[in-house]
gemmi code that builds the backbone of each chain (N, CA, C; Angstrom):
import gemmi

chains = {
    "A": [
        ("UNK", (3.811, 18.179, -24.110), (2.966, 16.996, -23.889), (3.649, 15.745, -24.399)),
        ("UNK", (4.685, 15.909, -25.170), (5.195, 14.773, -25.956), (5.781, 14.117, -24.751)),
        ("UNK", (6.806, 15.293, -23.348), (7.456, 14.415, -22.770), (6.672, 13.770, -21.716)),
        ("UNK", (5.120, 13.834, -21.677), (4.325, 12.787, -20.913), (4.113, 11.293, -21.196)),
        ("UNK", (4.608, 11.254, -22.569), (4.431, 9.783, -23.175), (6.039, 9.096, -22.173)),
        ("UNK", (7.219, 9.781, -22.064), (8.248, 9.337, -21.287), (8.509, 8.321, -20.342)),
        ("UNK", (6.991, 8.615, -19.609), (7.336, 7.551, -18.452), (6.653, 6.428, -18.935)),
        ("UNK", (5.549, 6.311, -20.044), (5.235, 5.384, -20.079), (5.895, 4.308, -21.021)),
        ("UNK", (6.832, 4.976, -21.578), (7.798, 4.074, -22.514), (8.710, 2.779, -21.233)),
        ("UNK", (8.843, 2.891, -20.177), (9.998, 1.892, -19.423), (8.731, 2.112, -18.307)),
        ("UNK", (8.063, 1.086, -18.188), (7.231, 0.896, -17.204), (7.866, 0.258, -15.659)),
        ("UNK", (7.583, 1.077, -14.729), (8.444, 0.402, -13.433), (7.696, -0.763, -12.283)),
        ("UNK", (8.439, -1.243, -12.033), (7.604, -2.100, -11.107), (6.535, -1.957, -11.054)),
        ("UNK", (5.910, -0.809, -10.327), (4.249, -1.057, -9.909), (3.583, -0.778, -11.176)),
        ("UNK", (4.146, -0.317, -12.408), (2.807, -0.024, -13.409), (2.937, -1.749, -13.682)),
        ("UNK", (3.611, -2.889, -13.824), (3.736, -4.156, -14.055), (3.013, -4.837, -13.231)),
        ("UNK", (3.377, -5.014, -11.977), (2.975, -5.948, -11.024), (2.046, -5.523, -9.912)),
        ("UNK", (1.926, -3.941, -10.338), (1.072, -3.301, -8.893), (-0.520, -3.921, -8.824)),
        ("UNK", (-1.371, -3.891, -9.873), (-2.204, -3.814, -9.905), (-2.446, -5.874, -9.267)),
        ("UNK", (-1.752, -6.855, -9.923), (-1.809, -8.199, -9.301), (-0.898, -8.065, -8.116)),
        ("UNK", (-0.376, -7.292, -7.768), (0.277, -7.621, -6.106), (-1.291, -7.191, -5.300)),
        ("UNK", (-1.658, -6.014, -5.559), (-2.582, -5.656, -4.707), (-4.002, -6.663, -4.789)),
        ("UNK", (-4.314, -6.947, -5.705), (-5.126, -7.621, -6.302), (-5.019, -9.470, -5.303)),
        ("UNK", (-4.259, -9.828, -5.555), (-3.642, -10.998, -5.229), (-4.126, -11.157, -3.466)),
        ("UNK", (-3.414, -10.061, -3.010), (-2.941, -9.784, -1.544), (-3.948, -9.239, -0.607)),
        ("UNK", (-4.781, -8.514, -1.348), (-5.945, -8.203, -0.473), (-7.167, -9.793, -0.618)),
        ("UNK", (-6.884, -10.623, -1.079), (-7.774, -11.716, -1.637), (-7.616, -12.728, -0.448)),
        ("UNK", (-6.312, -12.786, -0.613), (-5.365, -13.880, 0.366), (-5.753, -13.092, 1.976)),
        ("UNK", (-5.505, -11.487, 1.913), (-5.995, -11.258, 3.460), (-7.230, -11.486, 3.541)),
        ("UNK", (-8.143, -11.467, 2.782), (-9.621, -11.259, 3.012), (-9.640, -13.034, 3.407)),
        ("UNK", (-9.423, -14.128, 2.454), (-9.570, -15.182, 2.616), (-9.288, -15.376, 3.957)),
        ("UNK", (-7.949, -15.231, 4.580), (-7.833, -16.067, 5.347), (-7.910, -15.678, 6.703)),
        ("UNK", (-8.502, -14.148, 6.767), (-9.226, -13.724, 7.590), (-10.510, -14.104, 7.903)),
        ("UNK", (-11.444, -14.512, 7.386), (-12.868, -15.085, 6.905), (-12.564, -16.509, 7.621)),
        ("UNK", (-11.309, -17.133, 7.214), (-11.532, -18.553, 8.009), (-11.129, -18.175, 9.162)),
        ("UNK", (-10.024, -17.655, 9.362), (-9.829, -17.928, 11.151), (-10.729, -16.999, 11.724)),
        ("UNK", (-11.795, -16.227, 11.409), (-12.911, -15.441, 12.468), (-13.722, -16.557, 12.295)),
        ("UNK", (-13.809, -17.389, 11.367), (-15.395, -18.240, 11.518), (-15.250, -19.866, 11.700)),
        ("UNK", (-13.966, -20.543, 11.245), (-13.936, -21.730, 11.216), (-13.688, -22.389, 12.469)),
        ("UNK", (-12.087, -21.573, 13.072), (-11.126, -22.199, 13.812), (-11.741, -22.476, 15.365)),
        ("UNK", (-12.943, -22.104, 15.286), (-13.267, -22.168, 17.096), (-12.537, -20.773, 17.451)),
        ("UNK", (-12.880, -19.565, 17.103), (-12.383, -18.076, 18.262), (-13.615, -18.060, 18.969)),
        ("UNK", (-13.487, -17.610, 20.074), (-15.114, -17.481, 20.688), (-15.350, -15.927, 20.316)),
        ("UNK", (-15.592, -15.288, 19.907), (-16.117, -13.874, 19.820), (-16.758, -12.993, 20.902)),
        ("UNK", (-17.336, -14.283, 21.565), (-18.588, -13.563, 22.551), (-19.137, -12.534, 22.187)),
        ("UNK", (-20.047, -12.822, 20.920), (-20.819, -11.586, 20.620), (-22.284, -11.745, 21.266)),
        ("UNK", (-22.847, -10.620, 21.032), (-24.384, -10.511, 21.703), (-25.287, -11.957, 21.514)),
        ("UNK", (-25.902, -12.290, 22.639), (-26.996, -13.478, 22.018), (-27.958, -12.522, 21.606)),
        ("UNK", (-28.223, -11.690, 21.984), (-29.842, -10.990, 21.197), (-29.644, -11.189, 19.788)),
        ("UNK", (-31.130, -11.996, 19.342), (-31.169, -12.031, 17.848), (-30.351, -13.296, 17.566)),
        ("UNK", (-29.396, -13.961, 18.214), (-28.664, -15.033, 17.568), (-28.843, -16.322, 18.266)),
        ("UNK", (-29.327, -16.526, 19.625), (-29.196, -17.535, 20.419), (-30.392, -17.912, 20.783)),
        ("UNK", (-30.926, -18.991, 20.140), (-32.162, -19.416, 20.646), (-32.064, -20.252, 22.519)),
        ("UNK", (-32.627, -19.159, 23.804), (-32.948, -19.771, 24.965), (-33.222, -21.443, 25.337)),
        ("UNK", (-32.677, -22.061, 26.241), (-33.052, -23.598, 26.070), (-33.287, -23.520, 27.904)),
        ("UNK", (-34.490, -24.116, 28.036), (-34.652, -24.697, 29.323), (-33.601, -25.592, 30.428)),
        ("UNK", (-33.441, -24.662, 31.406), (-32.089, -24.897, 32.376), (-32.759, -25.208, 33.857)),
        ("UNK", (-33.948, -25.578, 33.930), (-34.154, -25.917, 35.300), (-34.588, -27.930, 34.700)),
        ("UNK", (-33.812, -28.502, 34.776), (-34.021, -29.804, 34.674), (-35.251, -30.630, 35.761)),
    ],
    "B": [
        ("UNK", (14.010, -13.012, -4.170), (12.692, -12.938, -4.436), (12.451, -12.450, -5.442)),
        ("UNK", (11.849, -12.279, -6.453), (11.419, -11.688, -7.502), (11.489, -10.442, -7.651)),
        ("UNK", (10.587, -10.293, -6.495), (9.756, -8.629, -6.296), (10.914, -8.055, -6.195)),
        ("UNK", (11.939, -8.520, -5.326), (13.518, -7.474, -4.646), (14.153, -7.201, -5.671)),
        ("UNK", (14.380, -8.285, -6.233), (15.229, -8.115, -7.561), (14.937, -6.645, -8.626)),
        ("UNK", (13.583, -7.218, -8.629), (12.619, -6.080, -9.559), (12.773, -4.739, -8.597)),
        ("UNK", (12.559, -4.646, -7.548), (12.740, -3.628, -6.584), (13.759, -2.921, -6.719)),
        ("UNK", (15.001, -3.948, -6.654), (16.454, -3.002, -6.383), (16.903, -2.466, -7.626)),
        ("UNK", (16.239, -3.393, -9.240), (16.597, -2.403, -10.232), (15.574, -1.302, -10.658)),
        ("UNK", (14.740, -1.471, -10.107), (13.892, -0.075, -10.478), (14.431, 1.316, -9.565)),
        ("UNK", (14.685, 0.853, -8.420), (15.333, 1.871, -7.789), (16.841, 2.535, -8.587)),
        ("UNK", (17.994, 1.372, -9.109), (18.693, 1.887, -9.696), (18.621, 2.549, -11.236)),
        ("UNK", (17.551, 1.965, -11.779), (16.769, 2.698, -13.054), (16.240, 4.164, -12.707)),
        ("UNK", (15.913, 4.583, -11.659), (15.061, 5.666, -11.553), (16.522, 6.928, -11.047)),
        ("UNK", (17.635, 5.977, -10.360), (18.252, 7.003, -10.370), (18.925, 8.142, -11.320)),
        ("UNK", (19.457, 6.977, -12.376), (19.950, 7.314, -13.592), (19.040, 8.104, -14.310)),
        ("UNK", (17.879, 7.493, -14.334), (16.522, 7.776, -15.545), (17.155, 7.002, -16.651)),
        ("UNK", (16.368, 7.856, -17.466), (16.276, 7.216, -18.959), (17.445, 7.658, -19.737)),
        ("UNK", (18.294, 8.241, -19.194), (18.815, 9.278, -20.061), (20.558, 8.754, -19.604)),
        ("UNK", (20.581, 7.983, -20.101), (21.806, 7.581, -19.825), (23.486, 8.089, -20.759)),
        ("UNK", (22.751, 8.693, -21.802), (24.195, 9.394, -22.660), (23.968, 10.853, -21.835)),
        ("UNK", (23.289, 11.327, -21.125), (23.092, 12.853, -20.713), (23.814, 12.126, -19.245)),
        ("UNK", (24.086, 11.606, -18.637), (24.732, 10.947, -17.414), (25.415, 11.684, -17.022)),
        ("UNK", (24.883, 12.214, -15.778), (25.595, 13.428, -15.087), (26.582, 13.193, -14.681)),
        ("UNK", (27.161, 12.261, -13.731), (28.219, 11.628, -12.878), (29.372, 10.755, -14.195)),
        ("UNK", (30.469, 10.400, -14.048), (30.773, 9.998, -14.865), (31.064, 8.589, -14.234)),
        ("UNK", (30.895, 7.528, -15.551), (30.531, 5.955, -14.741), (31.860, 5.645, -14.065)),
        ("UNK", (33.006, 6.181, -14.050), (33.968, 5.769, -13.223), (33.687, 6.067, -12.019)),
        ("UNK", (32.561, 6.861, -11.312), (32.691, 7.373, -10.130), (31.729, 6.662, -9.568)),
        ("UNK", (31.524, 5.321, -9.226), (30.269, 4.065, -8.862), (29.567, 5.396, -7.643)),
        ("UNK", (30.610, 5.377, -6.688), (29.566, 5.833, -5.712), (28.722, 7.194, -5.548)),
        ("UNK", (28.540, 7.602, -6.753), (27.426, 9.193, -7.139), (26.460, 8.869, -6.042)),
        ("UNK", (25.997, 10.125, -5.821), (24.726, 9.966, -5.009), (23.425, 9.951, -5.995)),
        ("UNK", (22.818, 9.217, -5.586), (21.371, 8.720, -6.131), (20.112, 9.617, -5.204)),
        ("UNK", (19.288, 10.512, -6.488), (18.454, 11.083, -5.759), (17.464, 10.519, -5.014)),
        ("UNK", (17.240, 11.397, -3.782), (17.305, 12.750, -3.869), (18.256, 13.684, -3.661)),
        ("UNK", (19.164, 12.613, -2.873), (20.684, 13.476, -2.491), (21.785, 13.943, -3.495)),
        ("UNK", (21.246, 13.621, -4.881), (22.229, 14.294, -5.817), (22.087, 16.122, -5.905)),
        ("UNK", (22.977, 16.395, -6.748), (22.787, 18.382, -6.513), (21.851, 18.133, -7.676)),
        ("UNK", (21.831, 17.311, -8.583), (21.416, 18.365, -10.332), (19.713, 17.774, -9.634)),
        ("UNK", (19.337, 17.111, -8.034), (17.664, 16.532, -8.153), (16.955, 18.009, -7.960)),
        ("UNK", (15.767, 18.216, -8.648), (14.662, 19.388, -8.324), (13.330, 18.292, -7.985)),
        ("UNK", (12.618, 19.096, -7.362), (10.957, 18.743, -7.411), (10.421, 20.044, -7.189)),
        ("UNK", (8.855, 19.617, -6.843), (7.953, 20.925, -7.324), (8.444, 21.885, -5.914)),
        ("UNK", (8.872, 21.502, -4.936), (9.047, 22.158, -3.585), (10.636, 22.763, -3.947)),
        ("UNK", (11.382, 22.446, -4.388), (12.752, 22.633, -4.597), (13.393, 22.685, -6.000)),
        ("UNK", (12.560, 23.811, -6.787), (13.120, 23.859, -7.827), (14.148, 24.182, -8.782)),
        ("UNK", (15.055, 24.672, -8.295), (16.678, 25.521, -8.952), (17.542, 24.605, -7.671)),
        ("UNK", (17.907, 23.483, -8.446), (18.723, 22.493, -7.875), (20.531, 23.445, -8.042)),
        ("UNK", (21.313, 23.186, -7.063), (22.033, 23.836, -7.243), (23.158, 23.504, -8.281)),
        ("UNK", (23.531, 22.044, -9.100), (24.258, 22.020, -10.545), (23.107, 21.748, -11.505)),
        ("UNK", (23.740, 21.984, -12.624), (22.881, 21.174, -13.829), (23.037, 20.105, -13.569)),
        ("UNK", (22.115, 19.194, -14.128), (22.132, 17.997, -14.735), (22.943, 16.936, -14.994)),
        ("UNK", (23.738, 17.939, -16.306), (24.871, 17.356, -17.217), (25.928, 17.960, -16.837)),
        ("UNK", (27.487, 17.615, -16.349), (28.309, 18.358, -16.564), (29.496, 17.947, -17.484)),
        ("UNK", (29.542, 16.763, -17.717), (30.506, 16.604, -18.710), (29.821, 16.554, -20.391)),
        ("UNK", (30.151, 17.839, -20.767), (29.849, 17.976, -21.621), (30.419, 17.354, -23.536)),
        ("UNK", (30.331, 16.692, -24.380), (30.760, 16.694, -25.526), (30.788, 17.915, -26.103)),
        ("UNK", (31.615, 17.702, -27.415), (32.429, 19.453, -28.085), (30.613, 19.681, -28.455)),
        ("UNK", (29.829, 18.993, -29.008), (28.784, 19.557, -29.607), (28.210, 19.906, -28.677)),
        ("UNK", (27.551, 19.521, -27.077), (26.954, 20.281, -26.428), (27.605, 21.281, -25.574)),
        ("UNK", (29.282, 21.235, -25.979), (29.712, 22.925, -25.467), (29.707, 23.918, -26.193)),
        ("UNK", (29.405, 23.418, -27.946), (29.169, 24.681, -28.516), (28.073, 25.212, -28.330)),
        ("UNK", (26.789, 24.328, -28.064), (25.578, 24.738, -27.753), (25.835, 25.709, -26.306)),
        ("UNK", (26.361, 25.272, -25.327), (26.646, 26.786, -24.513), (26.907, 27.715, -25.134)),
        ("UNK", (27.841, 27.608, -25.556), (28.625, 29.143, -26.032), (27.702, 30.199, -26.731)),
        ("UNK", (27.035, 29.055, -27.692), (25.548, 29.608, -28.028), (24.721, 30.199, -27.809)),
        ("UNK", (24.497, 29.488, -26.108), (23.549, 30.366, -25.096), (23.902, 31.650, -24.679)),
        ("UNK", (25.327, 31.510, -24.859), (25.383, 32.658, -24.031), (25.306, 34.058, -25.226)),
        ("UNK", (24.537, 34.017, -26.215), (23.932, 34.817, -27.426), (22.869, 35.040, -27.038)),
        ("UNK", (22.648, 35.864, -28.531), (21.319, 36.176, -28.149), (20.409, 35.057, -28.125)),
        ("UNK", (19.165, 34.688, -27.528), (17.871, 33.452, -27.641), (17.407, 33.476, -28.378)),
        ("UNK", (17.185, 34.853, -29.240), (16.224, 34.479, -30.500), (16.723, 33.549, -30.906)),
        ("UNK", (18.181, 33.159, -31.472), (18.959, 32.811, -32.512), (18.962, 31.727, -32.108)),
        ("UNK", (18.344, 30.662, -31.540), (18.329, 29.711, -30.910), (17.122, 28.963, -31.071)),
        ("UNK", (17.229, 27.561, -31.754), (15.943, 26.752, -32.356), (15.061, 26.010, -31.297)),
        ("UNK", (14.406, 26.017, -31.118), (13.241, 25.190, -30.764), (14.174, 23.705, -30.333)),
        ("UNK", (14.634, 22.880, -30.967), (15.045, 21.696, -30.188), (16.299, 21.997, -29.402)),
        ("UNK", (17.437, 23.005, -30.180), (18.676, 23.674, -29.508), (17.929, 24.027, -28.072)),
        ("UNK", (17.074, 24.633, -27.802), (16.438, 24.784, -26.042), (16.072, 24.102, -25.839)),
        ("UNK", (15.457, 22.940, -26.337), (15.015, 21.561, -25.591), (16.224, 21.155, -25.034)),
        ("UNK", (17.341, 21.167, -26.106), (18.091, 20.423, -25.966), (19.078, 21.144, -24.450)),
        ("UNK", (18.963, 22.419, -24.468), (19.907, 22.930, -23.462), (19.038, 22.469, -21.767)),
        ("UNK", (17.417, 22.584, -22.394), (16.612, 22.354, -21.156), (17.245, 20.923, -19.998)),
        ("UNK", (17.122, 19.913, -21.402), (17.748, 18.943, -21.179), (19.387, 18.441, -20.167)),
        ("UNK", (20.027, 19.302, -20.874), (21.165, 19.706, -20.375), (20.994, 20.041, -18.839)),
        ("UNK", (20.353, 20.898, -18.673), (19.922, 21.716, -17.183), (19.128, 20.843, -16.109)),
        ("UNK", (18.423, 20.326, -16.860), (17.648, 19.293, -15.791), (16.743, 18.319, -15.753)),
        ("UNK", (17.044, 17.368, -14.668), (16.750, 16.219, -15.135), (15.601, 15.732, -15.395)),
        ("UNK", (14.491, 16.290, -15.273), (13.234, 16.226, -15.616), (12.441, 17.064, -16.122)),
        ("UNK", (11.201, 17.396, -16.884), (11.045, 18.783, -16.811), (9.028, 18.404, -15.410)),
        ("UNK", (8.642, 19.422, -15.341), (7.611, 19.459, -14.129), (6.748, 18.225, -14.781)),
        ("UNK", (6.269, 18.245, -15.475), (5.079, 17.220, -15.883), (5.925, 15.889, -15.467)),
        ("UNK", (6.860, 15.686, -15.905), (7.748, 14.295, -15.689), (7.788, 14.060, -14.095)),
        ("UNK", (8.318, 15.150, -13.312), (8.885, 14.858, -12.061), (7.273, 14.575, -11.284)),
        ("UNK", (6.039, 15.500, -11.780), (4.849, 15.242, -10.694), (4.236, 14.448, -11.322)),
        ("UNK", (4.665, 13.402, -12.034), (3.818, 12.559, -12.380), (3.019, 11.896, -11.489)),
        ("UNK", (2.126, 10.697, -11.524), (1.689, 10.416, -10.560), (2.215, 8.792, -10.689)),
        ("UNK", (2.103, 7.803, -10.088), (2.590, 6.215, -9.832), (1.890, 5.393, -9.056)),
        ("UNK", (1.905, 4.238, -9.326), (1.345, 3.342, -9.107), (1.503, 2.677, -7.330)),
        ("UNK", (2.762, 3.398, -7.351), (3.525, 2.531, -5.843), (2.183, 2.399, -4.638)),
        ("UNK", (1.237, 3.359, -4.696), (0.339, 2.963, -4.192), (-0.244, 0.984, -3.782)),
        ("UNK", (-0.176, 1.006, -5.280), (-0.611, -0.251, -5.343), (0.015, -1.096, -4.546)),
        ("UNK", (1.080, -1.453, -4.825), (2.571, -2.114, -4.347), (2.172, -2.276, -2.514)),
        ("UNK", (2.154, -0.969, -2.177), (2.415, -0.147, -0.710), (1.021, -1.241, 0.134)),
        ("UNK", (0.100, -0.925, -0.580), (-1.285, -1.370, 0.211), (-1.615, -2.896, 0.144)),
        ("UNK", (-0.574, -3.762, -1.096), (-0.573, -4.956, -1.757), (0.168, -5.883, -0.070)),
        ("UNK", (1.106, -4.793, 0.176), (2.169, -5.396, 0.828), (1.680, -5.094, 2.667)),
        ("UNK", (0.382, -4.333, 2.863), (0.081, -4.075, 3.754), (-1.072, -4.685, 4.326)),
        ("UNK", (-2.038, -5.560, 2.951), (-2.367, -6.177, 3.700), (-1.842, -7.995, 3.178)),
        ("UNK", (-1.194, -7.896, 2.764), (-0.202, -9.383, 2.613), (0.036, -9.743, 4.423)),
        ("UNK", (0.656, -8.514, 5.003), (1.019, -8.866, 6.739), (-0.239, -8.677, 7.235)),
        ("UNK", (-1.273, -7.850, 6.795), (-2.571, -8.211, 7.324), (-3.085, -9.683, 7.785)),
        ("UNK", (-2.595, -10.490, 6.268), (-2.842, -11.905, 6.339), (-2.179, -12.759, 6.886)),
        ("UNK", (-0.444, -12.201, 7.150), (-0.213, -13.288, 7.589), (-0.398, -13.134, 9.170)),
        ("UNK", (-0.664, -11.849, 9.486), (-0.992, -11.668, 11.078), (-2.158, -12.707, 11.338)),
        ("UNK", (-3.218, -13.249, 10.412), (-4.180, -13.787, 10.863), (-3.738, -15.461, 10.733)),
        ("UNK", (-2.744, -15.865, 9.860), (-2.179, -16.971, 10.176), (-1.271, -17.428, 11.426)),
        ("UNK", (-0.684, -15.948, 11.882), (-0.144, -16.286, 13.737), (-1.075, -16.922, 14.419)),
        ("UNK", (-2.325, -15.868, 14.152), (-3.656, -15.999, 15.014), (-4.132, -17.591, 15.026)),
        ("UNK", (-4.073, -17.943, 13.787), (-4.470, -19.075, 13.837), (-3.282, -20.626, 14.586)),
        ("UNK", (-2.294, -20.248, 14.607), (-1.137, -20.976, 14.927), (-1.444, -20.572, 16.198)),
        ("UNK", (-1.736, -19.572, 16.662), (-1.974, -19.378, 18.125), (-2.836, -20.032, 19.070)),
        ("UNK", (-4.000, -20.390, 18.173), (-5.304, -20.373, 18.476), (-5.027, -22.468, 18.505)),
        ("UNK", (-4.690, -22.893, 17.738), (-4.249, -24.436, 17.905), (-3.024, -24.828, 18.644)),
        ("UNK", (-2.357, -23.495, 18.749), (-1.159, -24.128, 19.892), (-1.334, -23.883, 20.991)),
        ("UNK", (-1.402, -22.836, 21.579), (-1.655, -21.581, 23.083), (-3.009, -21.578, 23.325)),
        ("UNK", (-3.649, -21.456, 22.737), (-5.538, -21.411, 23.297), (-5.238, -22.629, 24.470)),
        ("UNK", (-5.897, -22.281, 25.761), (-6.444, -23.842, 26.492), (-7.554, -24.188, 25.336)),
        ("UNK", (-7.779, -25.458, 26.639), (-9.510, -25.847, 26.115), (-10.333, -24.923, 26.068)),
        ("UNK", (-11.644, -24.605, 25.549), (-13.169, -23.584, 25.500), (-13.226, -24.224, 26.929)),
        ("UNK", (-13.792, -23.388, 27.630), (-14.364, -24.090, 29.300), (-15.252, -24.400, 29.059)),
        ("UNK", (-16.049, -24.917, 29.564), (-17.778, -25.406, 29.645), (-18.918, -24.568, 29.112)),
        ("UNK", (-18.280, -23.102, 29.958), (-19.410, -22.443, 30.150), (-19.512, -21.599, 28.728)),
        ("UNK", (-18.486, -21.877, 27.814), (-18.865, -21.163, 26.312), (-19.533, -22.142, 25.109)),
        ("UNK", (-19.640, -22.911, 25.592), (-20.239, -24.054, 24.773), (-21.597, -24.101, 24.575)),
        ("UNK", (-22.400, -23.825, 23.018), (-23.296, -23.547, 22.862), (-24.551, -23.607, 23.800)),
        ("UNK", (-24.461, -25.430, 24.478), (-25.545, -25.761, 24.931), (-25.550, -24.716, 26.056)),
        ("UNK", (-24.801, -24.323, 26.842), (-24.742, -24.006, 28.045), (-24.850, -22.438, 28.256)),
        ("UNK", (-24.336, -21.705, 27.042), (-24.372, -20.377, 26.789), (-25.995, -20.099, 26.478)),
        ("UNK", (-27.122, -21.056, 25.447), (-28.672, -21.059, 25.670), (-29.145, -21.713, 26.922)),
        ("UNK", (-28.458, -22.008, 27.619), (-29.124, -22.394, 29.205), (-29.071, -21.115, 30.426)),
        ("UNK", (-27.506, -20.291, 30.032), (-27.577, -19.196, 30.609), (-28.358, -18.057, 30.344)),
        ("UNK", (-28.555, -18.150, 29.197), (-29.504, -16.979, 28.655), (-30.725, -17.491, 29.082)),
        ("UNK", (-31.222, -18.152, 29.025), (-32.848, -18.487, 29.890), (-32.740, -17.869, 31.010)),
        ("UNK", (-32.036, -18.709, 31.710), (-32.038, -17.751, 32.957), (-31.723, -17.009, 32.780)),
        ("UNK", (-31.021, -16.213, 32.387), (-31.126, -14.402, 32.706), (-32.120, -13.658, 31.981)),
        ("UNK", (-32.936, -14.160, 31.101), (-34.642, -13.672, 30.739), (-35.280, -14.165, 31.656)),
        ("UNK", (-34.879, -15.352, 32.610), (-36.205, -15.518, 33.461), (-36.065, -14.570, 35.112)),
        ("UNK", (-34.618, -14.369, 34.931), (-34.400, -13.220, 36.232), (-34.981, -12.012, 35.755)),
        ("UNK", (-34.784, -11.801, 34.391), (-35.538, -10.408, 33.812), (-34.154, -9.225, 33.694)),
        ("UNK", (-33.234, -9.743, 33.603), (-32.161, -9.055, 33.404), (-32.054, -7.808, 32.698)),
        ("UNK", (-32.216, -6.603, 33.100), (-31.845, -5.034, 32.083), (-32.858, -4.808, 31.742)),
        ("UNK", (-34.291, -4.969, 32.271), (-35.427, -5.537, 31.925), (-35.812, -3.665, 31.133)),
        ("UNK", (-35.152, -2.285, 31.514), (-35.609, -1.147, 30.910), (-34.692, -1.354, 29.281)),
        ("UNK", (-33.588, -1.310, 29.103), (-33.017, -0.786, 27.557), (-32.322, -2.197, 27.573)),
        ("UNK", (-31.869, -2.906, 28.440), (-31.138, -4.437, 28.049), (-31.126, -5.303, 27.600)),
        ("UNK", (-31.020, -6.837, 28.277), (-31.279, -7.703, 27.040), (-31.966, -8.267, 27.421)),
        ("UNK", (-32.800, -8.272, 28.747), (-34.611, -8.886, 28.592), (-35.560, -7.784, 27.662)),
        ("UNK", (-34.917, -6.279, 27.727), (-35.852, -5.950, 26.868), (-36.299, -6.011, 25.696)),
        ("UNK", (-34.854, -6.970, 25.143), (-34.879, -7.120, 24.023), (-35.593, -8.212, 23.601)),
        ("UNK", (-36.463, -9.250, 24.227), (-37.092, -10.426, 24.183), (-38.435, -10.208, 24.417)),
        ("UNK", (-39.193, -10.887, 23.603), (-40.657, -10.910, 23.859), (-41.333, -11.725, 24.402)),
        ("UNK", (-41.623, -11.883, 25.443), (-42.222, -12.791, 26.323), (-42.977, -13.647, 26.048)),
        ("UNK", (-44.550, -12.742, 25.588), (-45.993, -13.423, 25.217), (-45.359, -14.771, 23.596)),
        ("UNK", (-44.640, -14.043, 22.704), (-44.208, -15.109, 21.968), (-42.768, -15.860, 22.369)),
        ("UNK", (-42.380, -15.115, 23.095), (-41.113, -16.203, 23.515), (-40.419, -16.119, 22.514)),
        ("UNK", (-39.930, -15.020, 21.911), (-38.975, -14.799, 20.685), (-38.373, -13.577, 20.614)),
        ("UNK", (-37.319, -13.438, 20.085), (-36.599, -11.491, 20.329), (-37.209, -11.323, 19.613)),
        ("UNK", (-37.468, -9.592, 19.800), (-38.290, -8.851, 19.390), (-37.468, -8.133, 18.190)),
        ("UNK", (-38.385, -7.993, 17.033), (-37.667, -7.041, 15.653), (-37.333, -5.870, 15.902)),
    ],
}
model = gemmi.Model(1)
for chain_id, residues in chains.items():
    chain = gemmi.Chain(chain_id)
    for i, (resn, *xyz) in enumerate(residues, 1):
        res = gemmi.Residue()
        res.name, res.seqid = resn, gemmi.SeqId(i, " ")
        for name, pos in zip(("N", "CA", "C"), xyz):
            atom = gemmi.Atom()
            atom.name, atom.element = name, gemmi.Element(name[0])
            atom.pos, atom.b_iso = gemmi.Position(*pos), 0.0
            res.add_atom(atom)
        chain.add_residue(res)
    model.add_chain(chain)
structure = gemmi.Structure()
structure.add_model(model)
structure.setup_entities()
């Protein structure tokens, strides 16, 4: 059991930086996914049921 | 970049390990193979690698052979660590450890997640035409009237989905 302490003596890249790379990077995808589905003008064409209030079209 | 830098010496750290006076290859020979393609690498699938470890040995760890080749009783507790050592380069708990690279792997997967959605967006202000007419709010609630007042899908569709008497979709 002693030589389980081994690896944690010289920590490698990901025990350092893994946890803020992932951390960081899923933030930045989430962000800037969130704006370009909702800000930029995409049309989606999702369902009007439930979202589109009808407006009178015979003038 | 940072990360590469950090990248390319962890890779050359992991070849060596930690164990750099037990150094199998001798440092005049730069181009050793780096596992997994070295002989002395084992894992849990491939365990009796075909050299030891260590082969250039100092006078003190060749007397410790000669040793071995005695009887084992006569042989201490760190003297077999120490020959273990000798033999290979990890012992099982070390080699199946478990690691983080996960992190790293999924950090970096959706990093291009994101920047795929910054094409999208470069796309979407350069290459998009204009919206035509007919997606433009006002006109998309003018079409939908009419097609509740044609009665459109009127069994499971999307007039059925509207309530008439209040003039509101139905919950």
């Amino acid at each position: 059991m002693a030589r389980l302490s081994h690896q944690k003596c010289t920590p490698d890249f990901h025990d350092k930086y893994g946890n803020a790379v992932l951390a960081g990077r899923t933030t930045f995808c989430i962000a800037v996914w969130t704006y370009v589905a909702t800000q930029i003008g995409i049309e989606w064409t999702l369902s009007p049921v439930g979202r589109v209030i009808p407006k009178e079209w015979r003038d | 970049m940072l990360s590469r830098a950090a990248w390319s010496l962890m890779l050359r750290k992991g070849g060596r390990g930690r164990r750099e006076m037990h150094s199998p290859e001798a440092p005049a020979r730069g181009e050793g193979k780096m596992p997994p393609y070295a002989n002395w690498y084992a894992q849990r699938s491939y365990p009796m690698p075909e050299e030891p470890f260590c082969t250039e040995l100092s006078a003190e760890q060749q007397a410790l052979k000669e040793k071995e080749k005695g009887s084992w009783t006569q042989l201490s507790h760190a003297e077999k660590v120490a020959l273990y050592r000798l033999q290979y380069h990890q012992t099982f708990a070390e080699m199946n450890r478990r690691s983080n690279e996960w992190k790293t792997v999924m950090g970096c997967v959706f990093f291009f997640c994101g920047f795929t959605a910054l094409l999208i967006w470069w796309q979407r202000v350069y290459v998009y035409p204009p919206k035509p007419i007919t997606l433009t709010d006002e006109w998309k609630a003018q079409q939908l009237q009419r097609m509740l007042d044609m009665k459109v899908n009127p069994v499971h569709g999307l007039a059925s989905h509207w309530d008439y008497e209040k003039k509101e979709w139905k919950k």
